[in-house]
N, CA, C and O atoms as a Maestro MAE file, in Angstrom:
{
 s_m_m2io_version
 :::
 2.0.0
}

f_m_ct {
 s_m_title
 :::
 protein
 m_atom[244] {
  # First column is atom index #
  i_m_mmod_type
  r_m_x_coord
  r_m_y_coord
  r_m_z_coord
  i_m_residue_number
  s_m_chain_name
  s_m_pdb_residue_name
  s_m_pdb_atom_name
  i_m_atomic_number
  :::
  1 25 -35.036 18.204 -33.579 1 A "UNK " " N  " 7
  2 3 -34.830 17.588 -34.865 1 A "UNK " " CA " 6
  3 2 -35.806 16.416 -35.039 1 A "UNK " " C  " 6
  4 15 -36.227 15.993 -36.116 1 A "UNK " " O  " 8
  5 25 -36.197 15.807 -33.413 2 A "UNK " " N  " 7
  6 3 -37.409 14.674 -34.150 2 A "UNK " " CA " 6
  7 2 -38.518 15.204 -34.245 2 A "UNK " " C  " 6
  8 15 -39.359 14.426 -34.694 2 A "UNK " " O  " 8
  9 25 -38.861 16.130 -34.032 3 A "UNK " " N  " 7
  10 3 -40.125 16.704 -34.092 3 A "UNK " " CA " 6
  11 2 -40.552 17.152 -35.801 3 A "UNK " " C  " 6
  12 15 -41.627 17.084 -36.398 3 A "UNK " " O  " 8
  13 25 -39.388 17.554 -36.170 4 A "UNK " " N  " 7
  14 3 -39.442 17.927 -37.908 4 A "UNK " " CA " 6
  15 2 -38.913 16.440 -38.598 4 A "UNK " " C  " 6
  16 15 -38.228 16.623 -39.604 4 A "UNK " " O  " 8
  17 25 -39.075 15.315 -38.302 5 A "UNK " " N  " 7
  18 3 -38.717 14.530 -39.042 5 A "UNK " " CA " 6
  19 2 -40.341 13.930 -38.818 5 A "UNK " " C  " 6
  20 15 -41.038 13.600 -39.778 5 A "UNK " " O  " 8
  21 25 -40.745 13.862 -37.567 6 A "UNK " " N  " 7
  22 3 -41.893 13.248 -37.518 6 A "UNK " " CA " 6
  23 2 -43.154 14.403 -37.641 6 A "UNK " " C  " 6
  24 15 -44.196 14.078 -37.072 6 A "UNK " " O  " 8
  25 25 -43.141 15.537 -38.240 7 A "UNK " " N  " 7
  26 3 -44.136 16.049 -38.778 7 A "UNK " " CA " 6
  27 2 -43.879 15.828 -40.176 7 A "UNK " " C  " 6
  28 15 -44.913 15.907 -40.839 7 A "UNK " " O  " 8
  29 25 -42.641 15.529 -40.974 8 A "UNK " " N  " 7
  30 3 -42.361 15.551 -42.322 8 A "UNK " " CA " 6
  31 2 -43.021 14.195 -42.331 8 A "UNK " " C  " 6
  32 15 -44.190 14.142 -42.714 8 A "UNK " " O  " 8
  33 25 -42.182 12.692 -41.817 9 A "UNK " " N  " 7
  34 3 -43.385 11.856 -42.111 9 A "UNK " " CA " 6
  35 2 -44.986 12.176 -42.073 9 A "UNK " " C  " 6
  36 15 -45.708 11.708 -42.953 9 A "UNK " " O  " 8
  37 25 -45.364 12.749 -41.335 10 A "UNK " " N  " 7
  38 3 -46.942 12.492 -41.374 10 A "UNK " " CA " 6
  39 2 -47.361 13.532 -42.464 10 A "UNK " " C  " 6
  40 15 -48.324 13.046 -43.057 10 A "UNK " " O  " 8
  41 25 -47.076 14.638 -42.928 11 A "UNK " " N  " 7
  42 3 -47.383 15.256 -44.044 11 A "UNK " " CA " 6
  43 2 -47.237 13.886 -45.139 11 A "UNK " " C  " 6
  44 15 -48.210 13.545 -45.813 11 A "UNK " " O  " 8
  45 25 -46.142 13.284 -45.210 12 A "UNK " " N  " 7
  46 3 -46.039 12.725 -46.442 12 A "UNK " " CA " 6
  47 2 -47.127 11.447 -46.226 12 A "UNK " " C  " 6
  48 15 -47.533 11.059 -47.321 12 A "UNK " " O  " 8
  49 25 -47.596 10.834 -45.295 13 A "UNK " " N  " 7
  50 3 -48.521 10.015 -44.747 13 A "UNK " " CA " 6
  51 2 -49.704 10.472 -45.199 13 A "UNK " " C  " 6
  52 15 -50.369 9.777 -45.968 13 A "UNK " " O  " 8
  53 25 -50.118 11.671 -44.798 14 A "UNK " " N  " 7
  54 3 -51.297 12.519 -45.417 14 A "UNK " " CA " 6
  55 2 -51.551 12.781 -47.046 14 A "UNK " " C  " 6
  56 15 -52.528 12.598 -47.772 14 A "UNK " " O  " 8
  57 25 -50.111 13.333 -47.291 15 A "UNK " " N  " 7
  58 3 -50.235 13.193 -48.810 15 A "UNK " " CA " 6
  59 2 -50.395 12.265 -50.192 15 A "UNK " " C  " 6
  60 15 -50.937 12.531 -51.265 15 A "UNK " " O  " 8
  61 25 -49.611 10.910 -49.664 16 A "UNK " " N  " 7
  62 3 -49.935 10.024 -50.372 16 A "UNK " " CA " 6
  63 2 -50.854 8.897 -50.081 16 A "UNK " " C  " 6
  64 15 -50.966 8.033 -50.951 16 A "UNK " " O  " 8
  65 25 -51.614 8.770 -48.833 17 A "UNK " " N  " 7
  66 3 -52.119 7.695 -48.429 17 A "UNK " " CA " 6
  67 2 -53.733 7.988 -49.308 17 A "UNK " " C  " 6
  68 15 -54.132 9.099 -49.656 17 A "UNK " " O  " 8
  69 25 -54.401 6.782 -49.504 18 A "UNK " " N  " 7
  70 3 -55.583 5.831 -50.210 18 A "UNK " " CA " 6
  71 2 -56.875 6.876 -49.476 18 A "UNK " " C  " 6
  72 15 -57.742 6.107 -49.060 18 A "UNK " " O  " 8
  73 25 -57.170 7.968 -49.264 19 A "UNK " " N  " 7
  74 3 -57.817 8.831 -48.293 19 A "UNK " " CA " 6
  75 2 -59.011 9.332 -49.696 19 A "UNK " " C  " 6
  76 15 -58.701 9.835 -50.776 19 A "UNK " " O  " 8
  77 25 -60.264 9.009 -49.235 20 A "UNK " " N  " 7
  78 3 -61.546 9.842 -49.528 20 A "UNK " " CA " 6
  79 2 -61.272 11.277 -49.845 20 A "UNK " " C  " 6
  80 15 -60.388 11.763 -49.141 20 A "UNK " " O  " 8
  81 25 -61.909 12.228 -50.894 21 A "UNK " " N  " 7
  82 3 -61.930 13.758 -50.471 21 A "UNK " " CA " 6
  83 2 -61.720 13.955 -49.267 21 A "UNK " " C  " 6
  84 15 -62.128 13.201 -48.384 21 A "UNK " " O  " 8
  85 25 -61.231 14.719 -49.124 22 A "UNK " " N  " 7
  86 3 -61.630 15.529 -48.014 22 A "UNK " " CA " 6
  87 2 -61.646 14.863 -46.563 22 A "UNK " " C  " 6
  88 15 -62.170 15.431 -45.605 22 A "UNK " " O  " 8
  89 25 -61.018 13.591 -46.477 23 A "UNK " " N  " 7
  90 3 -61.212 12.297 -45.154 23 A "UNK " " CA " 6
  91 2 -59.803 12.262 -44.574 23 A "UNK " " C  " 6
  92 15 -59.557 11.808 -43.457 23 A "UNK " " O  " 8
  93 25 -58.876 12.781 -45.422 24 A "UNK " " N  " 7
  94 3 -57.070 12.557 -44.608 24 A "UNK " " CA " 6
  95 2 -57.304 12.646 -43.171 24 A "UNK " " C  " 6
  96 15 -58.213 13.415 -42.857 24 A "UNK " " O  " 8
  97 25 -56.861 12.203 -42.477 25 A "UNK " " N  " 7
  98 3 -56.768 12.053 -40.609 25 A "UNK " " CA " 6
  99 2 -55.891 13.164 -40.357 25 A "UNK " " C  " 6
  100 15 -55.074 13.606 -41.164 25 A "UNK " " O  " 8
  101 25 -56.075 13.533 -39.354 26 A "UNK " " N  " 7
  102 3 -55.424 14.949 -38.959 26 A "UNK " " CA " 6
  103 2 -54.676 14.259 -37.320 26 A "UNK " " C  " 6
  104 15 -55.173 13.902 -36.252 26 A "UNK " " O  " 8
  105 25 -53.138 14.340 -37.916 27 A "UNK " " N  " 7
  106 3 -52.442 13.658 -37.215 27 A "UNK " " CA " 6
  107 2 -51.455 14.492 -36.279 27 A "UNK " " C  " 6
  108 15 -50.640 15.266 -36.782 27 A "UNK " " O  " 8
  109 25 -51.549 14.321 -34.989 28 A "UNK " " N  " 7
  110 3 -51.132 15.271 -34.391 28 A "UNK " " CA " 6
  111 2 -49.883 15.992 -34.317 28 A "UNK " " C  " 6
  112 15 -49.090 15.069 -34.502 28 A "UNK " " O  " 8
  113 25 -49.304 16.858 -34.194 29 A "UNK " " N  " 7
  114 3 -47.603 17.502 -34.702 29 A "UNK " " CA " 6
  115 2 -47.119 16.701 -32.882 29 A "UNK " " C  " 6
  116 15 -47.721 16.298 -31.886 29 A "UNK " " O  " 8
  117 25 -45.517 16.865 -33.414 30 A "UNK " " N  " 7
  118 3 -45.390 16.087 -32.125 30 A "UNK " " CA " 6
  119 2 -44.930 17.566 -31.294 30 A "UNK " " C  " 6
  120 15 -44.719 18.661 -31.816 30 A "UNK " " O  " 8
  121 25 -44.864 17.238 -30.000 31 A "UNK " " N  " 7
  122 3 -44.812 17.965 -28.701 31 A "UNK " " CA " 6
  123 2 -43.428 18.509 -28.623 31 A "UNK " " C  " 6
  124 15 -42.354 17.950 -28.398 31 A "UNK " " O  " 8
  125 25 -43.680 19.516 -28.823 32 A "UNK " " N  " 7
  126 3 -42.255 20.961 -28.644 32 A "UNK " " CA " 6
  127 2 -42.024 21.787 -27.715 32 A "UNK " " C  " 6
  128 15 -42.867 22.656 -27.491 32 A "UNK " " O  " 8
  129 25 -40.779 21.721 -26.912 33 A "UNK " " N  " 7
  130 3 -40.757 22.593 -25.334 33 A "UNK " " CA " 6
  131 2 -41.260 23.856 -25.408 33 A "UNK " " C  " 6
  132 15 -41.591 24.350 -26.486 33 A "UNK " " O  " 8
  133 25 -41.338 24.360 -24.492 34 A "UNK " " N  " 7
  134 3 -41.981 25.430 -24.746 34 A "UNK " " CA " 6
  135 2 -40.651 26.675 -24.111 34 A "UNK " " C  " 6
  136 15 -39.863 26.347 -23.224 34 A "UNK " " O  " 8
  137 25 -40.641 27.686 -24.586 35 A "UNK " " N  " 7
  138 3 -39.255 28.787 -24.374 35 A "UNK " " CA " 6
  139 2 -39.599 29.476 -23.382 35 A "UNK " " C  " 6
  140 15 -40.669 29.993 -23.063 35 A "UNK " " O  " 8
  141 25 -38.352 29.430 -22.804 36 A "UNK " " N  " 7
  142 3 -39.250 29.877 -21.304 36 A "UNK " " CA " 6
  143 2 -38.575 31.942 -20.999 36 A "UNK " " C  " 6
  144 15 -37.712 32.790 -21.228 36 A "UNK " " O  " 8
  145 25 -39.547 31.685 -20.499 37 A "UNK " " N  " 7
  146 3 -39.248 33.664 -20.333 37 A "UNK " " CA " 6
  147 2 -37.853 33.940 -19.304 37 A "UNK " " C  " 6
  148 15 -37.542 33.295 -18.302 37 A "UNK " " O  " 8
  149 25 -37.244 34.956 -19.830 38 A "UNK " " N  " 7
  150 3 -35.972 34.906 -19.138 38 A "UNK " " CA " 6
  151 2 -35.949 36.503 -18.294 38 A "UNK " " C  " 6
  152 15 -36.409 37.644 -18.338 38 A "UNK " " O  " 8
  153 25 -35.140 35.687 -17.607 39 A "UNK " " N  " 7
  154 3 -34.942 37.140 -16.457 39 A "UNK " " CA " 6
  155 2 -34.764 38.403 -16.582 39 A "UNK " " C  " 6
  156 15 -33.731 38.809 -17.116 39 A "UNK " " O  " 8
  157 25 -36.023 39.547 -15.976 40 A "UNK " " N  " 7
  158 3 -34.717 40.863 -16.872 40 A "UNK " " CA " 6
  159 2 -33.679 41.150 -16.067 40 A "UNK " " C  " 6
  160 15 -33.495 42.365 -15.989 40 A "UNK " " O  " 8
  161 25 -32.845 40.423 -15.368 41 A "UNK " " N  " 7
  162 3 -31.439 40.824 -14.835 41 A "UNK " " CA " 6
  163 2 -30.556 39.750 -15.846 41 A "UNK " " C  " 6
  164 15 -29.542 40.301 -16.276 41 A "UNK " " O  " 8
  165 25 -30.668 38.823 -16.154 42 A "UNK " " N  " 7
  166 3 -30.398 37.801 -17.359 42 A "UNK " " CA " 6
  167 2 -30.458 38.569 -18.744 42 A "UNK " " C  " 6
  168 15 -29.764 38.146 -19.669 42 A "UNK " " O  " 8
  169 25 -31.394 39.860 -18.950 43 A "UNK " " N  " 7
  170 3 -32.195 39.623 -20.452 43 A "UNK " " CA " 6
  171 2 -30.767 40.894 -20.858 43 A "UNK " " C  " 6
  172 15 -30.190 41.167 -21.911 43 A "UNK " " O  " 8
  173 25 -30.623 41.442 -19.348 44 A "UNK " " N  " 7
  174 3 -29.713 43.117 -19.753 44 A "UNK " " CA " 6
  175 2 -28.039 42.813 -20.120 44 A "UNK " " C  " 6
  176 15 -27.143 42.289 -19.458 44 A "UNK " " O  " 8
  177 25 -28.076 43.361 -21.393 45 A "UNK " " N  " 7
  178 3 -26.816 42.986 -21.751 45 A "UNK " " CA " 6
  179 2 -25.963 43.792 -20.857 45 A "UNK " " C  " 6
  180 15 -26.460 44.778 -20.314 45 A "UNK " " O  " 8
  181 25 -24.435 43.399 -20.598 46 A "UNK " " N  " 7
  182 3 -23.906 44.629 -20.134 46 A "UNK " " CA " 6
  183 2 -23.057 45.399 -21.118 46 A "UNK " " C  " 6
  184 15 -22.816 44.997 -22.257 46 A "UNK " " O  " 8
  185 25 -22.393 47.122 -20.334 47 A "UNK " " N  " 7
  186 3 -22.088 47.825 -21.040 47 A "UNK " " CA " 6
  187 2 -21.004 47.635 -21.946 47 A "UNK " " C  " 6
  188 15 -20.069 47.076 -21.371 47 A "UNK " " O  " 8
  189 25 -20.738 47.925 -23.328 48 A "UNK " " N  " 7
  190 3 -19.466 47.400 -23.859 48 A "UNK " " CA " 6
  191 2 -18.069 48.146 -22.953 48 A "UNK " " C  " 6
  192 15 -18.213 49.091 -22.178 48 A "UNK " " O  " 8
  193 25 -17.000 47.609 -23.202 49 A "UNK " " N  " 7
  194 3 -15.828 48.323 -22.127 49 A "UNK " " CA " 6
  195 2 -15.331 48.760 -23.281 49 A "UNK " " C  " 6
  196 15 -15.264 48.097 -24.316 49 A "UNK " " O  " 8
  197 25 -14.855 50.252 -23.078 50 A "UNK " " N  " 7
  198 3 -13.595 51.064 -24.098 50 A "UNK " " CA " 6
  199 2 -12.430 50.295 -23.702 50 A "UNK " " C  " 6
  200 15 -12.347 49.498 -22.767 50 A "UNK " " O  " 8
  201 25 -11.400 50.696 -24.674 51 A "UNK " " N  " 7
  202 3 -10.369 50.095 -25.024 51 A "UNK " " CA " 6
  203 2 -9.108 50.435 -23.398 51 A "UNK " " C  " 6
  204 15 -8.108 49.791 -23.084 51 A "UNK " " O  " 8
  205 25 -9.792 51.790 -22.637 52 A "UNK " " N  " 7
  206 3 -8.965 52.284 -21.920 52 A "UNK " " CA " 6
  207 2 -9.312 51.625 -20.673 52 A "UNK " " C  " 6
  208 15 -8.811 52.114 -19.661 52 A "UNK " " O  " 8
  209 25 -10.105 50.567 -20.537 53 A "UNK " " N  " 7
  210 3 -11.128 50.032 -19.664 53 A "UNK " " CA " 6
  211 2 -10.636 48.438 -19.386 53 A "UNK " " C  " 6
  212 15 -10.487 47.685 -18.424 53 A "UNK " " O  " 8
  213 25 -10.498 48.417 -20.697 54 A "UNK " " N  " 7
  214 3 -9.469 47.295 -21.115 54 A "UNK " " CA " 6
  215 2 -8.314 47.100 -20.501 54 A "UNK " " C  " 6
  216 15 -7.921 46.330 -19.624 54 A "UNK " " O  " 8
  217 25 -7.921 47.810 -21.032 55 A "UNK " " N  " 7
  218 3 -5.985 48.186 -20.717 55 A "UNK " " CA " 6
  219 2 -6.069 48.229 -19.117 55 A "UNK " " C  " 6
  220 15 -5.275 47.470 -18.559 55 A "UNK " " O  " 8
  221 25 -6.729 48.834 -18.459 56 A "UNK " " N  " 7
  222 3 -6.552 49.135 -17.174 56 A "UNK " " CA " 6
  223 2 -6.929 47.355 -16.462 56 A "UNK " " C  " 6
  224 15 -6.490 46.918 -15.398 56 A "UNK " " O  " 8
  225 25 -7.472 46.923 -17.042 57 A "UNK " " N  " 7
  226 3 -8.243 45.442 -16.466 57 A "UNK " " CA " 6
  227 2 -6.151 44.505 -16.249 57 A "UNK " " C  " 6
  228 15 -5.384 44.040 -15.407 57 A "UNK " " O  " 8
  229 25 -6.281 44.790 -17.680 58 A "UNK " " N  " 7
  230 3 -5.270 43.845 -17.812 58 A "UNK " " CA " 6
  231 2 -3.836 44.251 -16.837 58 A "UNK " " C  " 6
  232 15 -3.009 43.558 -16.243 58 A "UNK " " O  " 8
  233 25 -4.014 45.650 -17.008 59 A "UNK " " N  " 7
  234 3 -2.867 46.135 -16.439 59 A "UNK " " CA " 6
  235 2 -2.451 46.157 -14.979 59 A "UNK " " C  " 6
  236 15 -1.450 46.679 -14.489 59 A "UNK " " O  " 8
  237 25 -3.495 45.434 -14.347 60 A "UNK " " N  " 7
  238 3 -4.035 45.576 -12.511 60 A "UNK " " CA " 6
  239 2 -2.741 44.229 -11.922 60 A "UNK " " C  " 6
  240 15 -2.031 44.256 -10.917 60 A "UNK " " O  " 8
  241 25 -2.840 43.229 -12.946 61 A "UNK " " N  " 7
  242 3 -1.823 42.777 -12.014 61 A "UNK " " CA " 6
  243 2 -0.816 42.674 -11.775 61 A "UNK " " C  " 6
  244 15 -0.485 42.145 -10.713 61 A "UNK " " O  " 8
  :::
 }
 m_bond[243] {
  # First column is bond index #
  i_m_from
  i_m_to
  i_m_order
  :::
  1 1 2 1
  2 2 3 1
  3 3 4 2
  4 3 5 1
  5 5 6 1
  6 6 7 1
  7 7 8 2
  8 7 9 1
  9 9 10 1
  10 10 11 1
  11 11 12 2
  12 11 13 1
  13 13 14 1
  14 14 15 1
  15 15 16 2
  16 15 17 1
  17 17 18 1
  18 18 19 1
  19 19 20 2
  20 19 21 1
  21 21 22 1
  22 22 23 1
  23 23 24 2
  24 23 25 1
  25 25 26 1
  26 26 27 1
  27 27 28 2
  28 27 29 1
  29 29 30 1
  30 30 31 1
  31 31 32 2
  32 31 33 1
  33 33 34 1
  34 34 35 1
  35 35 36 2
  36 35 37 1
  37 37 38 1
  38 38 39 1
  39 39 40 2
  40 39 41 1
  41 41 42 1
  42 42 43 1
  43 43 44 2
  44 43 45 1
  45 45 46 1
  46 46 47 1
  47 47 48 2
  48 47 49 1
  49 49 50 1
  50 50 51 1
  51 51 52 2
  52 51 53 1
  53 53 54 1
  54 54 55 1
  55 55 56 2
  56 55 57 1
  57 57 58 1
  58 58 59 1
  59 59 60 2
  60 59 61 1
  61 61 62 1
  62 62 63 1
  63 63 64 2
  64 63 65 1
  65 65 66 1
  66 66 67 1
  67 67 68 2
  68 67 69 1
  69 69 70 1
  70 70 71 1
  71 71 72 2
  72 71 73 1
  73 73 74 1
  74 74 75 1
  75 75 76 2
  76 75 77 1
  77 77 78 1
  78 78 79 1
  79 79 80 2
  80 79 81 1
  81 81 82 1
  82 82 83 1
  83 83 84 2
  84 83 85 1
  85 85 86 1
  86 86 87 1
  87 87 88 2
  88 87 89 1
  89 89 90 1
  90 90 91 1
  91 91 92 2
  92 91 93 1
  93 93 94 1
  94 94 95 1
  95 95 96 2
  96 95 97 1
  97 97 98 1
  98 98 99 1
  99 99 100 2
  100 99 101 1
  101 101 102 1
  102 102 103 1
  103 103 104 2
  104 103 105 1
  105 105 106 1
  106 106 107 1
  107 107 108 2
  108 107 109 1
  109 109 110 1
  110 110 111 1
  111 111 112 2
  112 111 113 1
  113 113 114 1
  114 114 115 1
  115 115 116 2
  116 115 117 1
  117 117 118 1
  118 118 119 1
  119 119 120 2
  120 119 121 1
  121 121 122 1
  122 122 123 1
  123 123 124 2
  124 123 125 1
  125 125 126 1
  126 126 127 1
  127 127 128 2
  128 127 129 1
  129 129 130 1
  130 130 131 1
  131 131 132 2
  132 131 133 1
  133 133 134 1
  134 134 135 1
  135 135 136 2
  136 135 137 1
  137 137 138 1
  138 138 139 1
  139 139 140 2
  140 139 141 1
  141 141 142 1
  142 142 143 1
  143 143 144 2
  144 143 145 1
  145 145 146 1
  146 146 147 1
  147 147 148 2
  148 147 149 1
  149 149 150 1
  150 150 151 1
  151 151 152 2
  152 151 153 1
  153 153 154 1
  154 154 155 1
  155 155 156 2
  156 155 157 1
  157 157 158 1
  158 158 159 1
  159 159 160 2
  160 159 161 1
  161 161 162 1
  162 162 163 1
  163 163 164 2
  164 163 165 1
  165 165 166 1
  166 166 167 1
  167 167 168 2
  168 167 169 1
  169 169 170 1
  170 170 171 1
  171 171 172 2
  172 171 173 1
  173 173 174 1
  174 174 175 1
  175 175 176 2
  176 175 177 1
  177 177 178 1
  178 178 179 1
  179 179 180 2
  180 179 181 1
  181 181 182 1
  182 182 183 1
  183 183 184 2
  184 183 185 1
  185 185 186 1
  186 186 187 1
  187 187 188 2
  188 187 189 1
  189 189 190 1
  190 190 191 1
  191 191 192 2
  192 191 193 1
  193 193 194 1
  194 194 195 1
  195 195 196 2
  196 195 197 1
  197 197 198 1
  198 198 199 1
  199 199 200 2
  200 199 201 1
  201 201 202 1
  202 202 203 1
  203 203 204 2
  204 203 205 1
  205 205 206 1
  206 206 207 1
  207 207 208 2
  208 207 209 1
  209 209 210 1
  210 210 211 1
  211 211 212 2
  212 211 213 1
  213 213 214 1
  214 214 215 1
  215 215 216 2
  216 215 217 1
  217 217 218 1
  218 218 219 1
  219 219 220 2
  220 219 221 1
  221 221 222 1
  222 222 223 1
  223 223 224 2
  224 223 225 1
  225 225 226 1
  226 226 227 1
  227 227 228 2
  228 227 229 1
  229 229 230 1
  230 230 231 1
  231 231 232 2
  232 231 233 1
  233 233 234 1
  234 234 235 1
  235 235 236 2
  236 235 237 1
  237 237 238 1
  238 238 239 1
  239 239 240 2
  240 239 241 1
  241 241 242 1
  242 242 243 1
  243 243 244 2
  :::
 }
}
């Protein structure tokens, strides 16, 4: 969330500031984690359980 508040300021910094053609400063976006690759034993959903799969879970104890 600060990352989109502080690229919204600097757009609006860019847009209204006293700037030559073509001279606006090119202001850097701020620094965003980066998503990290996930496991494929993590990525595999597991199988949905039928209803009879169910019943038997619950019914064990």
């Amino acid at each position: 969330m600060a990352a989109d508040v502080f690229d919204a300021l600097n757009q609006n910094t860019r847009a209204t500031g006293q700037w030559g053609k073509g001279k606006a400063p090119k202001i850097p976006a701020y620094p965003r984690p980066k998503a990290k690759k996930a496991d494929k034993k993590k990525a595999e959903k597991p199988k949905p359980r039928t209803v009879a799969e169910i019943y038997k879970h619950f019914q064990r104890r």
